[in-house]
C-alpha positions as CSV (number, residue, x, y, z in Angstrom):
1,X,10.1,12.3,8.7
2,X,8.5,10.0,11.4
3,X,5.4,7.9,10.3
4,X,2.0,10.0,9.9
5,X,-0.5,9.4,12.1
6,X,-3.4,11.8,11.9
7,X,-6.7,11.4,9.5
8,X,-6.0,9.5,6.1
9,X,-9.6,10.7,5.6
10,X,-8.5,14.0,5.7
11,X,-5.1,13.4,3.7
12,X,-7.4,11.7,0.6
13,X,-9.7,14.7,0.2
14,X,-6.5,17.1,-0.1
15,X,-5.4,15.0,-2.7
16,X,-8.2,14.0,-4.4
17,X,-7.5,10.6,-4.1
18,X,-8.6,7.5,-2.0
19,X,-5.9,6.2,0.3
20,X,-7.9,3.3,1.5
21,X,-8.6,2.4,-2.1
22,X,-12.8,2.0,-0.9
23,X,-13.6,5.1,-2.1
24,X,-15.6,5.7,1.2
25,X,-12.9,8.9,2.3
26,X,-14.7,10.8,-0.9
27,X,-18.4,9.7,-0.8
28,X,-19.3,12.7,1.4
29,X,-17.1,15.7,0.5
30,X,-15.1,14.8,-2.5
31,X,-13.3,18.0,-2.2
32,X,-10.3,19.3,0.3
33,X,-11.1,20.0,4.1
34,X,-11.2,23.4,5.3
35,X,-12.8,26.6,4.9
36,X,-11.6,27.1,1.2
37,X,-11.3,23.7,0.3
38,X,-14.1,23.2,-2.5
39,X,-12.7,26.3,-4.5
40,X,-9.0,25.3,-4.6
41,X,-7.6,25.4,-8.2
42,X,-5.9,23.9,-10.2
43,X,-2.4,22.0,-9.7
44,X,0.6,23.3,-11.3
45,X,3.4,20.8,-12.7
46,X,5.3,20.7,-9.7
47,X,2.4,20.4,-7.8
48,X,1.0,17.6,-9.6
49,X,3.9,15.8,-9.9
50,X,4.5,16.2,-5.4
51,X,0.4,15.4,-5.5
52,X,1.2,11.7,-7.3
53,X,4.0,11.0,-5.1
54,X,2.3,11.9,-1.8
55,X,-0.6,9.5,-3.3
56,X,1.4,6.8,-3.5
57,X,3.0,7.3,-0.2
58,X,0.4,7.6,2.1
59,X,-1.4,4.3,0.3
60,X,1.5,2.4,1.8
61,X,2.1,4.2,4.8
62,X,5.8,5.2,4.3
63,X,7.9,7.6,5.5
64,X,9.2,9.9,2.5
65,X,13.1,8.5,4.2
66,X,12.0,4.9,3.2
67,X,9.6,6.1,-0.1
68,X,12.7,7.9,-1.6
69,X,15.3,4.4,-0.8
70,X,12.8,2.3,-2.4
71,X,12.6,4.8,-5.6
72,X,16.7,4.9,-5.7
73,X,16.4,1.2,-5.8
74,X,13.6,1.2,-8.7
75,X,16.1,3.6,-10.6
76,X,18.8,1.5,-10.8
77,X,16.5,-1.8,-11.9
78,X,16.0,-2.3,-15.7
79,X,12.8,-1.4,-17.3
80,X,10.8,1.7,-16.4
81,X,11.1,3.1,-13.4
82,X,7.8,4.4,-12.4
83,X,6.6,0.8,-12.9
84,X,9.6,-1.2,-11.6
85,X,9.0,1.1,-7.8
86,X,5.5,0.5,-7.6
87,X,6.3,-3.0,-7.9
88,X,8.6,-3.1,-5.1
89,X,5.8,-1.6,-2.9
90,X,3.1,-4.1,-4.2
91,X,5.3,-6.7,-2.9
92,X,6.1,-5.4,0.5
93,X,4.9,-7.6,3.3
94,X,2.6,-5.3,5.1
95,X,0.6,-5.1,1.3
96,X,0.7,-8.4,0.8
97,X,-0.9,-9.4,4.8
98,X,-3.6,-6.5,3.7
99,X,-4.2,-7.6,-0.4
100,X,-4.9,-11.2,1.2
101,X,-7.3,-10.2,3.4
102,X,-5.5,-10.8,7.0
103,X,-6.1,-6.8,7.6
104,X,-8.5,-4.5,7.2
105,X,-6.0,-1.8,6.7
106,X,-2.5,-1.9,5.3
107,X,-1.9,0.5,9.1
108,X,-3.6,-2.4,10.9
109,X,-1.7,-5.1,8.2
110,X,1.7,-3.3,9.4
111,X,1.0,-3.6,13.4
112,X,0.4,-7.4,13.0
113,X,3.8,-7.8,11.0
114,X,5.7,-5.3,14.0
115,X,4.0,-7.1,16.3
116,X,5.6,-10.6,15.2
117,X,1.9,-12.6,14.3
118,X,2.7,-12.9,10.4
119,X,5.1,-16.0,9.4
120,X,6.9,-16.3,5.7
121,X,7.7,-19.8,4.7
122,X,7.2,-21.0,8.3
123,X,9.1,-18.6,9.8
124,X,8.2,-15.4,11.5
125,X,9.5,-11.8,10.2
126,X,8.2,-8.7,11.8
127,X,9.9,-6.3,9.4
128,X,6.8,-4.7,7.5
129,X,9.5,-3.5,4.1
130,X,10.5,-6.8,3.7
131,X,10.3,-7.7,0.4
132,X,7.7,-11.0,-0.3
133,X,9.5,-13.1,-3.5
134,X,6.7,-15.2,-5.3
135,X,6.2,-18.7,-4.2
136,X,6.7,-17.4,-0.7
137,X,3.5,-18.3,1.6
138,X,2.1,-15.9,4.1
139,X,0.0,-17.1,7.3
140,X,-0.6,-16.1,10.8
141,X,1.5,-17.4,13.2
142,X,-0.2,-20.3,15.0
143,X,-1.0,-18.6,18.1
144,X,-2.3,-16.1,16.1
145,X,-4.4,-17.4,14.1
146,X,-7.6,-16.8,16.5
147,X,-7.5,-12.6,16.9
148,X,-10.7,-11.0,16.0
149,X,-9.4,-8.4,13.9
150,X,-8.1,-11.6,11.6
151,X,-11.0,-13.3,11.7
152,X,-13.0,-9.7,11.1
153,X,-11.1,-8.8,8.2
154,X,-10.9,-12.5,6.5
155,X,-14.6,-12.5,6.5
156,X,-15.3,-8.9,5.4
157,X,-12.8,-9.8,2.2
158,X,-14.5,-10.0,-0.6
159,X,-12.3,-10.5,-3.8
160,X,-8.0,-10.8,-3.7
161,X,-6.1,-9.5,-7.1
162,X,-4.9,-12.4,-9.2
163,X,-1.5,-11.9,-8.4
164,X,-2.0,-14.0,-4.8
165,X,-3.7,-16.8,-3.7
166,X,-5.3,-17.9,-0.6
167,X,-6.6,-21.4,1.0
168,X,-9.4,-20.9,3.2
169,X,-9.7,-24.1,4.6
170,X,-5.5,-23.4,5.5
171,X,-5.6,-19.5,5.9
172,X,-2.4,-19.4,4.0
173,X,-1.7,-16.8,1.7
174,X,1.3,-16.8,-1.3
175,X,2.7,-14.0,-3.7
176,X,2.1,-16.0,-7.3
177,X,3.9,-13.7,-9.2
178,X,4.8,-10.3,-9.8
179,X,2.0,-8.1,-10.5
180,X,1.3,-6.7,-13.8
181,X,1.4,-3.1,-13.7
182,X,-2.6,-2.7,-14.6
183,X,-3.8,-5.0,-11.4
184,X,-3.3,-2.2,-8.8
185,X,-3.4,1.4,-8.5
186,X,-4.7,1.8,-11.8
187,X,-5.4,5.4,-11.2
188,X,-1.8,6.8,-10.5
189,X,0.4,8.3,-13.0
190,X,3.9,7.1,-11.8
191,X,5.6,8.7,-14.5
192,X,4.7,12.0,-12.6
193,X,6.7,11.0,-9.6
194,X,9.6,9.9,-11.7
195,X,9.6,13.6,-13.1
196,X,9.0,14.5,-9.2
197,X,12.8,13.1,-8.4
198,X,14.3,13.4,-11.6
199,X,13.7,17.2,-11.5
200,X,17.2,19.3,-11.5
């Protein structure tokens, strides 16, 4: 599938859930678009289960081609598996440019790492999957550093999780560590979209 670009706006009120993680998508019309939408029942298991994984997707933008590699890889890791694949999403670049505050939007956070403006350790990677270790700093790349939608989204940033840091006088950015499973998306059940691939 190729990436989605319609309305996220209208994606969160089908699910239920907030994309953007503002909550602003559901303020409104907290129920799903279209004529029906506010009398739609109840999910079934399977239902659920392709609900919780289509969450999770669309929060990082993937295609379900990339969402499912990234799951095969969690499988295969020790530990649990729901936990271990939402970790390997927290720590993709694109999140990490949009958790520290260079974008407004992981969408916009992915365009400046395609677009070659984000640097790792010094050096600049425009793959927006690639995988952030901690200790690894993130920054704009010099001539970079003066776009407006930077400097928008830096001062509209209001609090980063614990699991980064960020100098403002340096407008660098690092991945401290790995982040603890109760620090983000606190309101996804991931063992539903374990059961979602697992199913026979």
């Amino acid at each position: 599938m190729s990436r989605f670009t319609g309305s996220t706006w209208k994606v969160s009120r089908r699910l239920g859930y907030s994309i953007s993680e503002t909550g602003k998508e559901l303020i409104k019309r907290n129920y799903a678009p279209g004529q029906h939408g506010a009398k739609r029942g109840k999910l079934k298991e399977y239902g659920a289960q392709q609900a919780e994984k289509q969450k999770v997707r669309y929060t990082y933008g993937m295609s379900e081609k990339q969402f499912t590699k990234v799951f095969a890889e969690a499988a295969k890791m020790e530990g649990k598996t729901g936990v271990n694949f939402l970790k390997l999403l927290e720590c993709r670049l694109d999140n990490l440019v949009y958790r520290l505050g260079f974008a407004s939007t992981r969408a916009q956070a992915r365009q400046l790492v395609n677009h070659g403006h984000i640097v790792v350790d010094g050096k600049k990677v425009d793959i927006a999957s690639y995988r952030v270790k901690p200790g690894q700093t993130i920054a704009m790349k010099e001539a970079s550093k003066d776009l407006v939608v930077v400097k928008a989204a830096l001062e509209a940033k209001v609090a980063r999780p614990a699991y980064v840091s960020f100098d403002a006088d340096k407008n660098v950015g690092s991945l401290v560590r790995i982040p603890e499973r109760d620090e983000f998306l606190t309101d996804i059940n991931e063992q539903l979209i374990v059961e979602f691939y697992n199913r026979a």
